[in-house]
C-alpha positions in Angstrom: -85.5 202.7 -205.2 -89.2 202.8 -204.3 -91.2 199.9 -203.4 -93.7 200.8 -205.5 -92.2 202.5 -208.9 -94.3 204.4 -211.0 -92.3 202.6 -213.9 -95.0 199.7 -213.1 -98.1 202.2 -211.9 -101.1 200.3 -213.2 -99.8 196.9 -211.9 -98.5 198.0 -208.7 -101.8 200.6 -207.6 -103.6 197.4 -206.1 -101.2 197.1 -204.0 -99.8 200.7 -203.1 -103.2 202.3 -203.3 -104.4 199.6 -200.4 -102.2 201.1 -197.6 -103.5 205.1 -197.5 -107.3 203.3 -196.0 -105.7 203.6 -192.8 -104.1 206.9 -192.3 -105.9 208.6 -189.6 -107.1 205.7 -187.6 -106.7 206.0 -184.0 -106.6 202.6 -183.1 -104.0 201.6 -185.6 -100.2 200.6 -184.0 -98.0 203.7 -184.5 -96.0 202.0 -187.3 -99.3 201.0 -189.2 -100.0 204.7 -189.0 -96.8 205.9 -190.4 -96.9 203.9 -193.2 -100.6 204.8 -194.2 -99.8 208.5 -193.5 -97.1 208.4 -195.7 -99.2 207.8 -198.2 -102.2 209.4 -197.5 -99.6 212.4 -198.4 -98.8 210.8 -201.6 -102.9 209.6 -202.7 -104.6 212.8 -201.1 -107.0 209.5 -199.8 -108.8 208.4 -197.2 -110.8 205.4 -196.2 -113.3 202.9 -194.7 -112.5 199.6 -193.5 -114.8 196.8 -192.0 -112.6 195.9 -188.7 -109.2 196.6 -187.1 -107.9 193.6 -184.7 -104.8 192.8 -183.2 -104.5 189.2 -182.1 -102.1 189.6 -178.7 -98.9 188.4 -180.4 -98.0 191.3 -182.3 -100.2 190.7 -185.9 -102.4 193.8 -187.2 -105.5 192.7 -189.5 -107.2 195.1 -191.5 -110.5 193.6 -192.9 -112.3 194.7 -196.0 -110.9 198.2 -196.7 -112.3 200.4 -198.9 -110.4 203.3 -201.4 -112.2 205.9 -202.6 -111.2 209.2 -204.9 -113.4 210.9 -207.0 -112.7 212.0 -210.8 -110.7 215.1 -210.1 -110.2 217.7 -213.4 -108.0 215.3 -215.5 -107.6 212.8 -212.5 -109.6 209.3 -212.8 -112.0 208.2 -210.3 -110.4 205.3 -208.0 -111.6 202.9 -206.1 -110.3 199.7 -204.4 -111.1 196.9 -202.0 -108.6 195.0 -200.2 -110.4 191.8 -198.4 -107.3 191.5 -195.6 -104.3 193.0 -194.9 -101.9 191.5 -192.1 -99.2 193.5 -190.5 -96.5 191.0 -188.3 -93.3 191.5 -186.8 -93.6 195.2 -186.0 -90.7 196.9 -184.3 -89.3 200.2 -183.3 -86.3 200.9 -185.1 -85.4 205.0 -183.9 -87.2 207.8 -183.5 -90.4 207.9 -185.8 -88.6 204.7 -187.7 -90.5 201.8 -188.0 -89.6 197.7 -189.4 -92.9 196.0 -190.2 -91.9 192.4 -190.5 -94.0 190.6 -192.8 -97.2 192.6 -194.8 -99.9 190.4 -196.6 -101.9 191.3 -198.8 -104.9 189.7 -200.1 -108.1 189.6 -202.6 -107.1 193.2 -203.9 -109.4 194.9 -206.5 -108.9 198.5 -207.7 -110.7 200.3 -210.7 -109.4 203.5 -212.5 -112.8 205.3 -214.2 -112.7 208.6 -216.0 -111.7 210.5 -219.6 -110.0 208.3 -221.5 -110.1 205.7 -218.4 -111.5 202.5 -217.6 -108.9 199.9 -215.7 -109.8 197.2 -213.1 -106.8 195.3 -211.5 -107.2 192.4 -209.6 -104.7 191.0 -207.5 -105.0 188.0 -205.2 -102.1 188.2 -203.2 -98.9 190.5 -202.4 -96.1 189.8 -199.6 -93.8 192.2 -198.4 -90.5 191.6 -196.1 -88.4 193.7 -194.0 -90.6 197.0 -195.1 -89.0 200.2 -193.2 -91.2 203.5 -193.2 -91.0 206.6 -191.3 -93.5 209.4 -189.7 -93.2 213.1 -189.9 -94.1 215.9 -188.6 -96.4 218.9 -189.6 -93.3 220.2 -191.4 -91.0 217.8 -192.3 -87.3 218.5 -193.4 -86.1 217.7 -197.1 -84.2 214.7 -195.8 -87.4 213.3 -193.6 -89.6 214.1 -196.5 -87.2 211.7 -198.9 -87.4 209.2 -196.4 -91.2 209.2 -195.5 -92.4 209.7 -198.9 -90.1 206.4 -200.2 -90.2 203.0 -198.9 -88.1 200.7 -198.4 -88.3 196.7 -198.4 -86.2 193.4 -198.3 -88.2 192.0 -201.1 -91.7 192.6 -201.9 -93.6 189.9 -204.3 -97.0 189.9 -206.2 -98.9 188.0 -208.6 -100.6 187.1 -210.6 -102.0 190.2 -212.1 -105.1 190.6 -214.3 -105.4 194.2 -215.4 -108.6 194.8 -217.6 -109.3 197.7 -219.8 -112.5 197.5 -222.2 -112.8 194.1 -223.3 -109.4 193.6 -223.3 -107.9 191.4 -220.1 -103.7 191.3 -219.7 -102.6 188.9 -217.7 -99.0 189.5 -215.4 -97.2 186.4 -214.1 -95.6 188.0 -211.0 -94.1 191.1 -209.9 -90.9 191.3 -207.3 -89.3 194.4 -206.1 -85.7 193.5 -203.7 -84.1 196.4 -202.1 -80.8 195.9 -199.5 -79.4 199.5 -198.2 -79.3 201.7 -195.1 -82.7 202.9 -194.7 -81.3 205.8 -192.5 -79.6 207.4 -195.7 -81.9 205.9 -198.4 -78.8 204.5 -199.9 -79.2 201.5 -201.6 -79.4 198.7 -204.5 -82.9 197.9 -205.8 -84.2 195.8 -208.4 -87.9 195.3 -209.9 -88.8 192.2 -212.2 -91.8 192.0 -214.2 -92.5 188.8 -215.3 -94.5 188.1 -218.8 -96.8 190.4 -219.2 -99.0 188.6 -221.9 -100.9 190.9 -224.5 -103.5 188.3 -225.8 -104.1 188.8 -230.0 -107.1 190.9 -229.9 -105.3 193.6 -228.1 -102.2 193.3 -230.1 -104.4 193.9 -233.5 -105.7 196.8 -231.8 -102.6 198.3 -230.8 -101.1 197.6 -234.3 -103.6 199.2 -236.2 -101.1 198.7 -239.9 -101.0 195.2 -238.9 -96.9 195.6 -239.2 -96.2 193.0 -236.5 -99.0 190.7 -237.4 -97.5 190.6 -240.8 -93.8 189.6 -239.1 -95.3 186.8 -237.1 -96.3 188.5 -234.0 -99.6 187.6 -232.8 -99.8 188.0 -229.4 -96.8 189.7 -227.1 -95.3 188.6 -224.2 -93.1 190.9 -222.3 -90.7 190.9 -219.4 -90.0 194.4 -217.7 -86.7 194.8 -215.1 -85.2 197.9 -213.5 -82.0 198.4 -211.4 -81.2 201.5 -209.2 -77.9 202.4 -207.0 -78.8 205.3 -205.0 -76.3 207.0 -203.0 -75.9 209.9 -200.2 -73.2 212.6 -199.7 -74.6 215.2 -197.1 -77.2 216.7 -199.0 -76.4 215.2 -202.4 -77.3 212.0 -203.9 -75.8 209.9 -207.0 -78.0 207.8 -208.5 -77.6 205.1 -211.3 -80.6 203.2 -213.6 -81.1 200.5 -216.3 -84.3 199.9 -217.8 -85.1 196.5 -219.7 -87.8 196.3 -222.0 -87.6 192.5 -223.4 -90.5 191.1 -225.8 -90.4 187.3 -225.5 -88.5 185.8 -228.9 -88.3 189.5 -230.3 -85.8 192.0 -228.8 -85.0 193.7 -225.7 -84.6 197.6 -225.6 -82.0 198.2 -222.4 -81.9 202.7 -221.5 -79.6 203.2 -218.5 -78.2 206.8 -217.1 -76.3 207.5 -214.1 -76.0 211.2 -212.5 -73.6 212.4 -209.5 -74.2 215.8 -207.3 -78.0 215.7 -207.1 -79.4 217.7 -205.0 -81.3 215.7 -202.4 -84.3 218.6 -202.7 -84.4 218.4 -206.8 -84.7 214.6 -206.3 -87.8 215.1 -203.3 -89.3 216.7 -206.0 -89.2 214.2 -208.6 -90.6 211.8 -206.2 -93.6 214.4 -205.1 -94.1 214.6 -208.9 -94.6 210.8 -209.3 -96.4 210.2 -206.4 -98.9 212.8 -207.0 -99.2 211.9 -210.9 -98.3 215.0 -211.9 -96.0 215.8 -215.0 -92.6 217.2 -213.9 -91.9 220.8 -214.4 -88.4 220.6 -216.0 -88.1 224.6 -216.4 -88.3 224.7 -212.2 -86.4 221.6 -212.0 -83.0 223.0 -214.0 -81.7 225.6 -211.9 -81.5 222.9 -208.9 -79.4 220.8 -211.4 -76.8 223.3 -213.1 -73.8 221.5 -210.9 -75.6 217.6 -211.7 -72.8 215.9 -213.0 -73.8 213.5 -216.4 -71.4 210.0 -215.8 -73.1 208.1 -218.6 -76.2 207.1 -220.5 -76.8 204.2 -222.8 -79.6 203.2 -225.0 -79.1 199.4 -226.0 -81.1 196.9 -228.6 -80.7 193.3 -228.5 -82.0 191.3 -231.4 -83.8 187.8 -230.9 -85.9 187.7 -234.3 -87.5 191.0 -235.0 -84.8 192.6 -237.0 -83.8 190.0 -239.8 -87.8 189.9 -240.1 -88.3 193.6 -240.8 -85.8 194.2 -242.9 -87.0 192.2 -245.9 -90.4 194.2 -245.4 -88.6 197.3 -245.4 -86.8 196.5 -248.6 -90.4 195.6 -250.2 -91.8 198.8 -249.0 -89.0 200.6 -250.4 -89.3 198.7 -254.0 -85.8 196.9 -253.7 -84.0 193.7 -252.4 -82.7 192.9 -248.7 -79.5 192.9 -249.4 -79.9 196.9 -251.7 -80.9 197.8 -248.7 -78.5 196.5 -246.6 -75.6 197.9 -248.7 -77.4 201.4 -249.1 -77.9 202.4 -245.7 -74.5 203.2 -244.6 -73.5 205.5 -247.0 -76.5 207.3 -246.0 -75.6 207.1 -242.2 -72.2 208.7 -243.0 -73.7 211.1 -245.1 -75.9 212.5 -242.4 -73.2 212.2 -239.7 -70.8 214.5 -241.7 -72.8 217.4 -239.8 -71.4 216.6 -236.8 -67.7 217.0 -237.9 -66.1 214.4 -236.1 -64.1 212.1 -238.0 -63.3 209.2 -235.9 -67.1 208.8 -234.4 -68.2 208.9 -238.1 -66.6 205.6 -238.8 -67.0 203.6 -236.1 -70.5 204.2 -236.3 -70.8 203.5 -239.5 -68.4 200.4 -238.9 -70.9 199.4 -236.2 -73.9 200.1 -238.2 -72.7 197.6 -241.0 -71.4 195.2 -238.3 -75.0 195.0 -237.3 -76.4 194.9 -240.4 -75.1 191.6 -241.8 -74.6 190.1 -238.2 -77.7 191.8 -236.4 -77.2 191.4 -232.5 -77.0 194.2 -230.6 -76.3 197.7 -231.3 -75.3 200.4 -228.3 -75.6 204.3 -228.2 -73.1 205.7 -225.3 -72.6 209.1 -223.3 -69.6 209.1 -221.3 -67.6 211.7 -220.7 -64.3 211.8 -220.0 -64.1 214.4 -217.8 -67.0 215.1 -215.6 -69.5 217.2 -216.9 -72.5 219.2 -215.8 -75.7 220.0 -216.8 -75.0 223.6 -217.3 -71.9 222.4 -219.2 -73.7 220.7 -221.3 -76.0 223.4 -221.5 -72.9 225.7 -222.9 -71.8 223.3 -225.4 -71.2 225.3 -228.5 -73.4 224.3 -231.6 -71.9 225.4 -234.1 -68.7 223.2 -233.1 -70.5 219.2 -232.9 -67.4 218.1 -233.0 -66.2 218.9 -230.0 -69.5 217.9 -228.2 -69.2 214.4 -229.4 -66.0 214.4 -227.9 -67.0 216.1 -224.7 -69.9 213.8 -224.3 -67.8 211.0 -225.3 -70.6 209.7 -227.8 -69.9 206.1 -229.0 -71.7 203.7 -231.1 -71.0 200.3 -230.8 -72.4 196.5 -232.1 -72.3 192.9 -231.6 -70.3 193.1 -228.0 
């Protein structure tokens, strides 16, 4: 739901990064503060720019900004240049709500220095329509801190993307974000597409060190990234529903999706703070806020397009046997280890689905869906020593082919 998900960090900093330069400067339109406020709060940033003009018709033109942030403990060093950044269209929408129009932004650079770190993104151009952001005060409520801290935009496009690391260059097509909702809820549809994200050969043999994919044919990689979200409000709980797509070009997609009910609107504020700030989520704090969460379903999906019939011949090799011995031993070993969990009927269909995919390899589905709604500390509860019944309470399916 956020205009700039951390699902995409590295390629989207050039363009999120550029808009904290501005925070605190007085000459700025109120909107054009609000925004860069906002994430000043998120970046802990501030900044220098070259000019501020406004040319009488409404347009806002930052010239040559300037990002920078120290190397902080385990925090990289950052800093980025924007050569322009036009604001148009700017309206009052309420009370501390703001509509900006049309945002351009161009000749982005942004470099990420420190342990372990050494990025450079470059980024010639980003639009951004419809963008709705909101100011705060000194202490803002939950619901005004969801709001503020999370953006909201009619589309957003970028691209093309270099990202640099070493001596290794990745190149990124395009990135667009849509989002259509009520931005004075936060409810609200949004998609993200990431379009071929091209890992040239040297990279690849670096990343596969056994030289397993070289050895199936796979060179160089070319991936395609997209995420959904449904977010929606009931008074101070929220419902909120996800699928991830992971697809590697002529190889297979990986699909995870998950969709919760009862959220508290705080717990979720403080997954957002958590992402914003880069820090790693404290689950232990987080739990007791989401004992009444309700669990409506979760799915973890792999679609074949070539890698599958390619690695199982290996495999058998490795495992000093034909394709076919190993395609006839596996599921008796499946429903060997499944007899732990004491539940007939979901011991053969997985089974029948694991064969299914095994001589017809197309897709294959894990499942959660309860039939009955159930919460986290329900879940919590479930008895161990009865699996059984938490298959069944979970509603755990495997399915293939469909």
């Amino acid at each position: 739901m956020r205009l700039f998900p951390k699902l995409f960090a590295i390629a989207c900093m050039a363009s999120a990064a550029v808009l904290p330069g501005l925070a605190h400067a007085a000459d700025a339109p109120a909107a054009i503060q609000a925004v860069l406020a906002n994430l000043e709060r998120q970046t802990a940033a501030k900044p220098s720019y070259e000019a501020l003009t406004e040319d009488g018709n409404g347009q806002v033109i930052i010239t040559n900004l300037t990002l920078s942030k120290p190397e902080q403990g385990e925090d990289p060093a950052l800093t980025l240049k924007v050569g322009q950044a036009a604001f148009s269209g700017i309206s009052e929408e309420g009370p501390a709500h703001f509509l900006i129009g049309k945002t351009v932004f161009t000749n982005s650079s942004i470099s990420i220095k420190g342990t372990g770190a050494d990025l450079t993104v470059t980024m010639p151009a980003m639009d951004v329509e419809d963008w709705h952001v909101r100011a705060t005060g000194p202490t803002p409520t939950t619901e005004e801190e969801l709001l503020a801290s999370t953006t909201y935009a009619k589309q957003m496009t970028a691209g093309p993307f270099t990202v640099t690391s070493g001596s290794h260059a990745v190149s990124i097509d395009s990135l667009q974000t849509n989002w259509a909702g009520d931005p004075d809820t936060g409810s609200g549809t949004y998609t993200m597409k990431v379009n071929n994200i091209a890992l040239p050969e040297a990279l690849v043999s670096q990343l596969d060190q056994g030289g397993m994919l070289k050895q199936l044919g796979y060179t160089k990689l070319n991936l395609d990234l997209t995420t959904e979200g449904d977010l929606t409000r009931n008074g101070d709980k929220l419902g909120y529903a996800f699928n991830l797509g992971l697809t590697g070009r002529n190889i297979a997609t990986l699909r995870l999706g998950a969709a919760l009910d009862d959220v508290p609107l705080a717990a979720y504020v403080d997954v957002l703070q958590a992402q914003t700030e880069g820090k790693e989520l404290n689950l232990d704090a987080l739990m007791p806020q989401l004992q009444n969460a309700v669990l409506k379903g979760a799915n973890l999906r792999f679609e074949d397009a070539s890698i599958f019939k390619k690695v199982l011949p290996l495999i058998a090799a490795m495992q000093g046997m034909d394709e076919q011995t190993l395609i006839a031993s596996i599921p008796p070993t499946v429903q060997l280890q499944l007899i732990q969990f004491q539940n007939e009927a979901f011991t053969k269909q997985a089974v029948d689905a694991i064969t299914a995919f095994l001589n017809d390899p197309k897709s294959i589905t894990f499942a959660l869906k309860p039939p009955a709604p159930l919460t986290f500390a329900a879940i919590t509860m479930l008895d161990p020593a009865k699996p059984g019944d938490a298959v069944t309470k979970l509603g755990l399916s495997i399915t293939s082919n469909d």
